[in-house]
Each structure stands twice: as structure tokens, then as C-alpha cells.
C-alpha positions as CSV (number, residue, x, y, z in Angstrom):
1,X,-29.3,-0.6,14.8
2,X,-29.5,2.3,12.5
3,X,-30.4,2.3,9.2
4,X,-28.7,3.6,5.8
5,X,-24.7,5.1,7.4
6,X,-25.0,7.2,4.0
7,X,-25.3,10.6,5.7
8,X,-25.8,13.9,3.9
9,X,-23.7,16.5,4.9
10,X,-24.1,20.4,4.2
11,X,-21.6,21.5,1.3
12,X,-20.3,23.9,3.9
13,X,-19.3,21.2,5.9
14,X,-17.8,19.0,3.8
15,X,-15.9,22.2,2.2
16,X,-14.2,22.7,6.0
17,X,-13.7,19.7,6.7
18,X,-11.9,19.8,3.6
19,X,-9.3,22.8,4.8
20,X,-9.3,21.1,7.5
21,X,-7.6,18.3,6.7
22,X,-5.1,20.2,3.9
23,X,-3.8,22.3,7.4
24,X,-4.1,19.4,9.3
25,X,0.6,19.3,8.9
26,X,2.2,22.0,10.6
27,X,4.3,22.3,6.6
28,X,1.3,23.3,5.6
29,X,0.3,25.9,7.8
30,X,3.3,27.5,7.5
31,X,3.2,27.5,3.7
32,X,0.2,29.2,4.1
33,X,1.5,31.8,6.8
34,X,4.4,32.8,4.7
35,X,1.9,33.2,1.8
36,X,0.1,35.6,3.9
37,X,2.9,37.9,4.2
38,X,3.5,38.4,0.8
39,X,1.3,40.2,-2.5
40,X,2.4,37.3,-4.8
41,X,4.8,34.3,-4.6
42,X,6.5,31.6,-7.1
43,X,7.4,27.9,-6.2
44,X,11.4,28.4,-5.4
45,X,10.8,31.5,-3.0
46,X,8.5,29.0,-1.0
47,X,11.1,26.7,-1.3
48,X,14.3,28.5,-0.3
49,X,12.2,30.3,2.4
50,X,11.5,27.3,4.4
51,X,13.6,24.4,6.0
52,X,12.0,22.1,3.4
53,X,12.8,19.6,0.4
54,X,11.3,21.4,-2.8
55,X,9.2,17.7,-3.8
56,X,7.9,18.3,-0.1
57,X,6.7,21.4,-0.8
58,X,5.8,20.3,-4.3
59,X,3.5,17.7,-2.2
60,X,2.0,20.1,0.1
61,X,1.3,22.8,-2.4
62,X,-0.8,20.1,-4.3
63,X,-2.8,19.4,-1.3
64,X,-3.5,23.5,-0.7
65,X,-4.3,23.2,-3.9
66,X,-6.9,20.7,-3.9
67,X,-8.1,22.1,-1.3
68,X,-8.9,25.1,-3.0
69,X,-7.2,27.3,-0.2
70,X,-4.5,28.3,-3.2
71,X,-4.1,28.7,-6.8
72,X,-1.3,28.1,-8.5
């Protein structure tokens, strides 16, 4: 039996782990690919551009967010 199962992790794991997880939904990845392909972008462009109910994008945006892989 091991001891404590409190492990430290690095903060450069725990911040990938992180991104991980907010691309871990294909909604989210392609949020962040049509991002990519433009200079700047507001809410209702990312909305009308994909096949997507604007409180799911809403939803997903928050996550990118918290993530830190986008500001708003």
C-alpha cells in the first residue's frame, strides 16, 4: 500500500492537462480552428459560422476560456 495519493504535479503539467481537457469535444476544436483563420472575431461570427446553437457555443467558449487558450 502506498502512502499519501496527494501527488504534486509540475504546473506545466497540470496547465496541459488543462488544454487538454477544454479540446477534449470536437466543438471545441473547431472553435479554435476557425479562430485560427481569422485576425480577430466576435461571438455571432462564431456562431453563424458553425452548425451550432449560440448557448452551445456560449458553453464552449467559457471552457476555452477557462482554459486560458482564449480571451474574450
Amino acid at each position: 500500500m502506498k502512502g499519501s495519493n496527494k501527488i504534486k504535479y509540475h504546473n506545466e503539467d497540470l496547465e496541459l492537462a488543462r488544454f487538454a481537457k477544454a479540446l477534449g469535444h470536437p466543438a471545441r476544436v473547431a472553435i479554435i480552428r476557425h479562430l485560427s483563420a481569422l485576425k480577430s472575431c466576435c461571438f455571432t461570427e462564431i456562431a453563424d459560422d458553425l452548425p451550432l446553437a449560440y448557448s452551445t457555443v456560449s458553453e464552449h467558449l467559457t471552457e476555452l476560456k477557462n482554459a486560458g487558450l482564449i480571451k474574450r
